[in-house]
N, C-alpha and C positions, 0 to 999 in steps of 0.2 A: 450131336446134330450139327453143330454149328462147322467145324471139321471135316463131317461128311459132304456137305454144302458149299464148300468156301470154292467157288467159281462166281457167281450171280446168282444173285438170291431176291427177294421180293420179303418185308416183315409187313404185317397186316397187323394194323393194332385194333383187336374187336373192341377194346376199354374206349378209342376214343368213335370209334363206330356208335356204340349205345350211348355215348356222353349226346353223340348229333343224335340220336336217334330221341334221345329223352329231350332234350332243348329244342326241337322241330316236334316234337308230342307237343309239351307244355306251350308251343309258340301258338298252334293252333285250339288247345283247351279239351277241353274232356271229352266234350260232344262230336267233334269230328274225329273219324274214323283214320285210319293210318294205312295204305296202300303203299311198301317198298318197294321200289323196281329193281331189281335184281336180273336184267334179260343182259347179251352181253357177259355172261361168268359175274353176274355186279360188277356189270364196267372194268372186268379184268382182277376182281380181288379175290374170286374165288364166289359162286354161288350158294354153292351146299351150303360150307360156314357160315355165309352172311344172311344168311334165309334161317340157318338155326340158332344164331343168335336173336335175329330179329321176333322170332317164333317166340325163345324162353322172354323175351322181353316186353310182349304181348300183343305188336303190330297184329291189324285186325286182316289184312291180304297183303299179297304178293303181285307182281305182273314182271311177268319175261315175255320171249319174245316168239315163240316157237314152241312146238308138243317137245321137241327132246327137251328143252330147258327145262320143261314145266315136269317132264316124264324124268329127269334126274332126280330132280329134287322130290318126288312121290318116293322114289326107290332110297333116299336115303333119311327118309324117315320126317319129311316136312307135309304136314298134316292139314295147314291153316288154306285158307280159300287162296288160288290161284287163278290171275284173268291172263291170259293169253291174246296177245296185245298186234300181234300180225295175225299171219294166212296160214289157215291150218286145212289142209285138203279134207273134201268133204266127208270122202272114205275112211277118215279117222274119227269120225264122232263117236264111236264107240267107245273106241281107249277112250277120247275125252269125258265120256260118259262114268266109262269106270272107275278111271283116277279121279272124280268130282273136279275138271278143270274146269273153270268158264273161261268162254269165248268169246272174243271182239266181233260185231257183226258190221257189217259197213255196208253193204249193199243187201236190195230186199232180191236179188236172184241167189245170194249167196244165202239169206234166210229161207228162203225154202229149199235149197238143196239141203243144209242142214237140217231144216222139219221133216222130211222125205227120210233122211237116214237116221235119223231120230226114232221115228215112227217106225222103224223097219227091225232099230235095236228092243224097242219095247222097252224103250226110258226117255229121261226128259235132260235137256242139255242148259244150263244155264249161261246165260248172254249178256252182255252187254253190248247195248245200243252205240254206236260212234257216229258224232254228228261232224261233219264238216264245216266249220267254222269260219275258216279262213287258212288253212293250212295247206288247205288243196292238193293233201296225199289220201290218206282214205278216211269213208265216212259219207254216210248219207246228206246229199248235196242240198241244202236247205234256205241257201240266200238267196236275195233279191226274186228272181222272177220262179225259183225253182221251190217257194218257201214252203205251198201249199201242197203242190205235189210230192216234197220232202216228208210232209210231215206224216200224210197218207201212205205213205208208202214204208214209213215209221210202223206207222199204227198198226199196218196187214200184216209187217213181218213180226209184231211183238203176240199177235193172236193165231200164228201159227200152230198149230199141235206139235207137241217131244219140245216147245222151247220155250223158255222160262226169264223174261226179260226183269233180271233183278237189278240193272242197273244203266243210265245214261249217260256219255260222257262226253268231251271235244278235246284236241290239242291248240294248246297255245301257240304260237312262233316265233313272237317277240318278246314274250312278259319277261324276257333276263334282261331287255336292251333298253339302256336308256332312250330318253326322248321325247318330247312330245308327237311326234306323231306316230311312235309306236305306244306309248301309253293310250292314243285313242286308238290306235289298230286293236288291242289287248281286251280294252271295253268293249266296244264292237263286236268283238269275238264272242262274250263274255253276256251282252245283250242279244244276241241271236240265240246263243245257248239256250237261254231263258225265257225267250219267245217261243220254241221249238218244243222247250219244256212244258210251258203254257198251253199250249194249243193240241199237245199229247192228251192233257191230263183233263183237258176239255172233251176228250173222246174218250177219257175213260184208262185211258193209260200213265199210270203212275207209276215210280221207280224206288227201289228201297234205297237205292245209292246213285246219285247224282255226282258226278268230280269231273273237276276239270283243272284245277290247279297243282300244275308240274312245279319243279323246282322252285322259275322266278316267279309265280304267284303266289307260291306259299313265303318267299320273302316279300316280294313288294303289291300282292292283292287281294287282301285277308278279305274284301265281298265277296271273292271266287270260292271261297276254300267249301263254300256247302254240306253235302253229308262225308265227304273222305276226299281228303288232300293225294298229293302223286308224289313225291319227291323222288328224286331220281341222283341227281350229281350231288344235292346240297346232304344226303347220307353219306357221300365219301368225305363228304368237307374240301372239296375242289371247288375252284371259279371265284370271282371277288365277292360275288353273293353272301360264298361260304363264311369268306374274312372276316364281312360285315356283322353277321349273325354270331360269331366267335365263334364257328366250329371249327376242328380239327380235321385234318390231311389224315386219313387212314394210312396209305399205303407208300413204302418207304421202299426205292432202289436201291440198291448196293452190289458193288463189285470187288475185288481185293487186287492189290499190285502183283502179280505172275511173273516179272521181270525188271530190272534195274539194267540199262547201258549209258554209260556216259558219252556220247560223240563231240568232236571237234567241228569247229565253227563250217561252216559250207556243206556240211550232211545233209541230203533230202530225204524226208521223212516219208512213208509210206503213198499209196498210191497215186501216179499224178505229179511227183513229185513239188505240191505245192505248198511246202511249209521246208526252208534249208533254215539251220540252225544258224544265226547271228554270232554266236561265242561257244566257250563250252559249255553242252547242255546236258540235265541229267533227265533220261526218259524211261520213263516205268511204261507198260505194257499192261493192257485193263482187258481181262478175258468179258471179255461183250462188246458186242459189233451190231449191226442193225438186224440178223439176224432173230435178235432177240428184243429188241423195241426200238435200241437209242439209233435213232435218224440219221440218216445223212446229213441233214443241213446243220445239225450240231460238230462238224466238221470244221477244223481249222479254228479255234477259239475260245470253245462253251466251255466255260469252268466246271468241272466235277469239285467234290469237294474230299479235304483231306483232315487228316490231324494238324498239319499244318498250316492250313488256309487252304484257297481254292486251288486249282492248278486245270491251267485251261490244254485244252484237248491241240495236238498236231497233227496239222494234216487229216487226210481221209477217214472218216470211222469204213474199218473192214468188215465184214460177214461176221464174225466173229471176233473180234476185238479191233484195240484203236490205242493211239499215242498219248500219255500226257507229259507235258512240262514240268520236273522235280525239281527244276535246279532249285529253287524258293521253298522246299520243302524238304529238307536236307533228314528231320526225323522221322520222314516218312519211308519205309525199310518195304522187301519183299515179302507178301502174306497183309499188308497194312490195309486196313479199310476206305473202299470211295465212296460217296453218297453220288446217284449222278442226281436222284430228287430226294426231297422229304424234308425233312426238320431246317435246313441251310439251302436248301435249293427246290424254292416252292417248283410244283408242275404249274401253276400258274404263269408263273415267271417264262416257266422253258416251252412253254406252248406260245406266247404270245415272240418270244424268238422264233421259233418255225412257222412264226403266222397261222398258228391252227388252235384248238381250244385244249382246255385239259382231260375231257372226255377222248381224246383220239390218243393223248399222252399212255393213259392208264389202260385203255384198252387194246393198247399196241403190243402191251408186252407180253411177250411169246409164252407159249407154252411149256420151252424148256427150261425157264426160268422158275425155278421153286419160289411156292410161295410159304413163307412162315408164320405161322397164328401166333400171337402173342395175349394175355391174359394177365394183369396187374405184374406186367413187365416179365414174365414168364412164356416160355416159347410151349405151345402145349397143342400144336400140329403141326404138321406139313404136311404138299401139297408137292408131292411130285408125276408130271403127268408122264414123264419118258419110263419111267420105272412101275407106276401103278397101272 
């Protein structure tokens, strides 16, 4: 395998997947329920896999993002409750119907086109309710002046006919950010939820599953965590969050050296010419370019990592591959293994250099990048999308 593979490759360690997944169980206790988000491919690690381990490990739902995510993972033998977390055309309630997806409902015109096609299939669509909180993307708009007519208009859509509201929920915005005044933004959020929920169950409307706590709630605001937690980034063990909590980094990059040339001093190196070599340098060639995830702004400097220490990148990353400096690495030979992240080069690290988070790191990485399952240090899949 490893042979067949040796361009770029992506290793997915599911041991420490269930290691976060059991230390984010245990963090929240028996009684709350376990909701994995897995929409995004699980933020680029592979979905199928990470949904079937999360499945044999007992997590109680799922939430993606779309009918095909959700309609992948029906087809490859993932059985447990799935909420569908965007906008799924009305015209589809059926497939949603048959695969038992539930649905995110955010607006009460969107709940009756839903009851309409519901009623039309001669079944019933299960929902959840999305309250807008403060995030001001979707979700029935329930603050200040909108609070009463939010919550009516809750109520009409949950007493539709063909819908089945088993559950309430809101997005957070800040609960990862420090601060005080995003810790009161957080409550707030967190207090409206709870007032909205209050004044439902005043008319008779009551929820089996109440959640609202993503990631940084399930670290820093165990009164949110309710009937079922949301974890999202803190399953892959990305972000400082993650560090905190002592979970583990899933998913590990790697490339291998494809070429060794030594140039003499005043050589300009690849596109742009803005990296000229100071003395004799010895320069390996990394089959991956941004083509396949690693950025441009990691250009001219970002250390990848070797058997011999780091060795930082020359000049432009290409479409397909990019420069590193060997001179300092002298037993590192052609075929030798890079890390560009994982175990020696957190994506924490290399997202806060391109100024962007670790969720955009891991979900960058292409499709032609195989990805390899690993099992008590055993490779026991892959995951290639150009060939399958």
């Amino acid at each position: 395998m490893e042979t067949e593979l040796k361009r770029t490759w992506t290793e997915i360690d599911l041991d420490a997947l269930l290691e976060n997944y059991r230390a984010l169980r245990d963090r929240v206790g028996p009684d709350v329920r376990f909701l994995g988000v897995v929409k995004a491919d699980a933020y680029g690690h592979g979905a199928v896999q990470v949904s079937r381990a999360l499945q044999e490990a007992g997590a109680d739902y799922l939430a993606v993002s779309s009918l095909d995510e959700a309609r992948e993972l029906r087809e490859h033998g993932i059985t447990m409750p799935i909420l569908i977390l965007g906008h799924t055309p009305p015209d589809q309630v059926g497939e949603l119907i048959r695969l038992h997806i539930t649905q995110a409902v955010s607006a009460e015109a969107k709940a009756e086109e839903y009851s309409a096609e519901a009623v039309k299939c001669g079944g019933t669509l299960k929902i959840h309710i999305k309250v807008d909180t403060g995030m001001s993307r979707l979700g029935f708009l329930c603050a200040g002046e909108h609070f009463e007519g939010g919550v009516s208009r809750i109520a009409h859509s949950c007493a539709l006919p063909g819908l089945e509201a088993e559950g309430i929920f809101t997005h957070f915005s800040v609960s990862d950010e420090p601060g005080a005044e995003n810790v009161a933004y957080t409550k707030a959020q967190f207090d409206l939820f709870r007032r909205v929920i209050g004044a439902l169950e005043q008319q008779g409307c009551t929820f089996a599953l109440r959640h609202c706590a993503n990631s940084g709630a399930v670290a820093y605001y165990p009164e949110t965590w309710l009937d079922m937690v949301r974890p999202g980034i803190l399953l892959y063990g990305l972000t400082e969050m993650a560090e905190e909590l002592g979970l583990r980094p899933v998913m590990r990059l790697k490339t291998c050296v494809s070429t060794i040339k030594t140039y003499e001093a005043g050589t300009d190196i690849s596109y742009g010419r803005l990296y000229r070599t100071q003395g004799r340098t010895r320069v390996g060639v990394l089959p991956i370019g941004y083509a396949d995830g690693f950025f441009r702004c990691f250009s001219n400097g970002y250390p990848v990592m070797t058997a011999d220490g780091p060795a930082p990148i020359l000049g432009r990353i290409c479409m397909d591959m990019c420069m590193v400096d060997l001179t300092r690495c002298p037993h590192v030979n052609v075929g030798g293994t890079v890390e560009i992240f994982g175990e020696k080069n957190s994506v924490n690290a290399m997202a806060k250099r391109a100024g962007t988070i670790p969720y955009e790191i891991v979900c960058a990485v292409s499709k032609r990048v195989p990805r390899i399952y690993y099992r008590g240090g055993e490779a026991v899949e892959r995951k290639l999308w150009i060939r399958d």
